[in-house]
C-alpha positions in Angstrom: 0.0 -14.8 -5.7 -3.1 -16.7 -5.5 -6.6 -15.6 -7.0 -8.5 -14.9 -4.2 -5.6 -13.0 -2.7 -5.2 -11.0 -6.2 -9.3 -10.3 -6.1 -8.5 -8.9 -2.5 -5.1 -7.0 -3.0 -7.0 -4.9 -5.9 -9.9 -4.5 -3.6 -7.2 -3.2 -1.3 -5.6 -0.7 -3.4 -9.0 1.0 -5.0 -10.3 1.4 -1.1 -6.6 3.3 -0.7 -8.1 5.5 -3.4 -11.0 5.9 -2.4 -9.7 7.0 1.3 -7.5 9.2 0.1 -10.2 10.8 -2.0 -13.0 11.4 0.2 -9.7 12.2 3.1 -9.0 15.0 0.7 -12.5 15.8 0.3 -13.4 16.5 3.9 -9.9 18.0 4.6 -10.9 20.7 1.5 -14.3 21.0 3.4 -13.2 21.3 6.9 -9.8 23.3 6.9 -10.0 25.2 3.0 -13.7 26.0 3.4 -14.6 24.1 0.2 -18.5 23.5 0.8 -19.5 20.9 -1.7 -23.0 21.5 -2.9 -25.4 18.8 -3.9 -23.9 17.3 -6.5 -20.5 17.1 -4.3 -22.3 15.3 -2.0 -24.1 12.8 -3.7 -20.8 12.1 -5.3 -19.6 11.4 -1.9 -22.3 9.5 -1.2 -21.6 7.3 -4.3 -18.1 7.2 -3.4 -18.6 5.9 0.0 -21.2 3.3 -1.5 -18.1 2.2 -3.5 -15.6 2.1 -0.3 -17.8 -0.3 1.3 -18.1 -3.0 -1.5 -14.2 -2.3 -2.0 -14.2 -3.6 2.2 -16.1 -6.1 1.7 -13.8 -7.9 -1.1 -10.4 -7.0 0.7 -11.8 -8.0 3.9 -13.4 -11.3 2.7 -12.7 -14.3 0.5 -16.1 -14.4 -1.6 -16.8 -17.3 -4.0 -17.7 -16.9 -7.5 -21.5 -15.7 -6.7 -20.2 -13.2 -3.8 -17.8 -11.6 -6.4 -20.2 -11.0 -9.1 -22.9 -9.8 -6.4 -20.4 -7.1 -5.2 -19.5 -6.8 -9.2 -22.6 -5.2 -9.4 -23.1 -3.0 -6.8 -19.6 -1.7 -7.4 -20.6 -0.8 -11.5 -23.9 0.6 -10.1 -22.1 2.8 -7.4 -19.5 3.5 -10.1 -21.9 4.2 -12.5 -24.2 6.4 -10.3 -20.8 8.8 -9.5 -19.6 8.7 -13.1 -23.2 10.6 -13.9 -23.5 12.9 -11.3 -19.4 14.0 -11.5 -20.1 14.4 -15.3 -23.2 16.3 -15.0 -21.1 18.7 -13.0 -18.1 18.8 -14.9 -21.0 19.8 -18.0 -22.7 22.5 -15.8 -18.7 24.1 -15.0 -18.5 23.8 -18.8 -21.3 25.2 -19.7 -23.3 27.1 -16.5 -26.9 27.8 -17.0 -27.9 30.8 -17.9 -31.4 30.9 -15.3 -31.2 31.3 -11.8 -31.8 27.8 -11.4 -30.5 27.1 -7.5 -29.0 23.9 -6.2 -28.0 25.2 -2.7 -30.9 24.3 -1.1 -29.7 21.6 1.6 -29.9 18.2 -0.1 -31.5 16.3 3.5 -34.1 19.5 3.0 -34.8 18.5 -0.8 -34.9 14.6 0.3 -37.4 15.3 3.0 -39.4 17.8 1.0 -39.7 16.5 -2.2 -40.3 12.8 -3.5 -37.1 11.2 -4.4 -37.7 12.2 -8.5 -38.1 15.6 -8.1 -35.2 15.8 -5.4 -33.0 14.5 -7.6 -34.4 16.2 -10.8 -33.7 19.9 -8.7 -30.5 18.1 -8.0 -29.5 17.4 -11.8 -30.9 20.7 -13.2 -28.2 22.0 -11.0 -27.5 26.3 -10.6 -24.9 28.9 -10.0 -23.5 26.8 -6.9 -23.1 23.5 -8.7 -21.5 25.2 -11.8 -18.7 26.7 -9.6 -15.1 24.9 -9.7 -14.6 25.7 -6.3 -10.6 24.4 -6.8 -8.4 23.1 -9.6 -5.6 21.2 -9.3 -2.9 20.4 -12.2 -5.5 22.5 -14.4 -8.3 20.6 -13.7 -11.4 21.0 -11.6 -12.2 18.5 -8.8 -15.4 17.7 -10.1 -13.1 16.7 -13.0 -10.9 14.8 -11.2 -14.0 12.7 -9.3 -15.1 11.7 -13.3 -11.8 10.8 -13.6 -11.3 8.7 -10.4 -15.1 7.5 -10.5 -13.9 6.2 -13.9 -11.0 4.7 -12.8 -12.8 3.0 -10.0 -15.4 1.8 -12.1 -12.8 -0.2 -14.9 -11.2 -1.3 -11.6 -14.8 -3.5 -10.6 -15.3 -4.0 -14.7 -11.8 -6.0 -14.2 -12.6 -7.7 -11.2 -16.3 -9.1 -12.7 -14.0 -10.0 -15.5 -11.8 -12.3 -13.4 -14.5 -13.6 -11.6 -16.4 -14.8 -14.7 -12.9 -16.4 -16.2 -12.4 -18.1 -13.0 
């Protein structure tokens, strides 16, 4: 197999994931009655971020500068999900003990607040944020998003690697 069509192929396979992933999350939303709270959703929002650099490098042959462009945005995407998944998976660990509340509806934070302070309310999180809403194989799915947002996130750290060997 060439290079470019090994850089695209594993582009391939993490957007797979990721449509499986956010597939899973909507199908939990819309048919189990799953509501994700804030956090949930800017994980989704992070996720999606990552799904569109993942279609960008299946869907076309970047050079060297291209690659290490969408490198970037994919660690930052990563990143972003990786913090907000394991800020969650901490509050399920360890729920606050105030009545700190994180239902408020995240466009009604991002319009009312300035972006800090919506996403401070956001982090601090509450009762809603520290529920675990689901398991599967013993594990919560905020769990499983740090898991996959990890995954996701060595997956672009190899790809910047290739790019700079090339």
């Amino acid at each position: 197999m060439k290079k470019n069509q090994t850089f695209r192929f594993t582009y391939f396979l993490g957007l797979i994931l990721i449509a499986i992933l956010l597939g899973s999350a909507y199908y939990l939303q819309i048919y189990e009655n799953v509501n994700p709270c804030p956090l949930c959703l800017l994980q989704r929002m992070c996720m999606g971020a990552l799904g569109v650099v993942f279609i960008i490098g299946a869907g076309f042959n970047l050079k060297k500068c291209g690659n290490l462009i969408l490198g970037f945005l994919g660690v930052v995407a990563s990143v972003s999900g990786l913090l907000f998944a394991g800020r969650q998976v901490w509050l399920q660990l360890a729920p606050p003990s105030g009545s700190g509340d994180c239902s408020a509806n995240l466009s009604y934070l991002f319009n009312s607040l300035s972006i800090k302070d919506a996403l401070m309310q956001v982090w601090q999180g509450g009762m809603e944020c520290s529920q675990t809403g689901g398991q599967f194989l013993h594990l919560s799915l905020a769990a499983w998003s740090l898991i996959a947002f990890a995954f996701l996130y060595l997956l672009v750290l190899l790809q910047i690697i290739r790019t700079v060997k090339e």
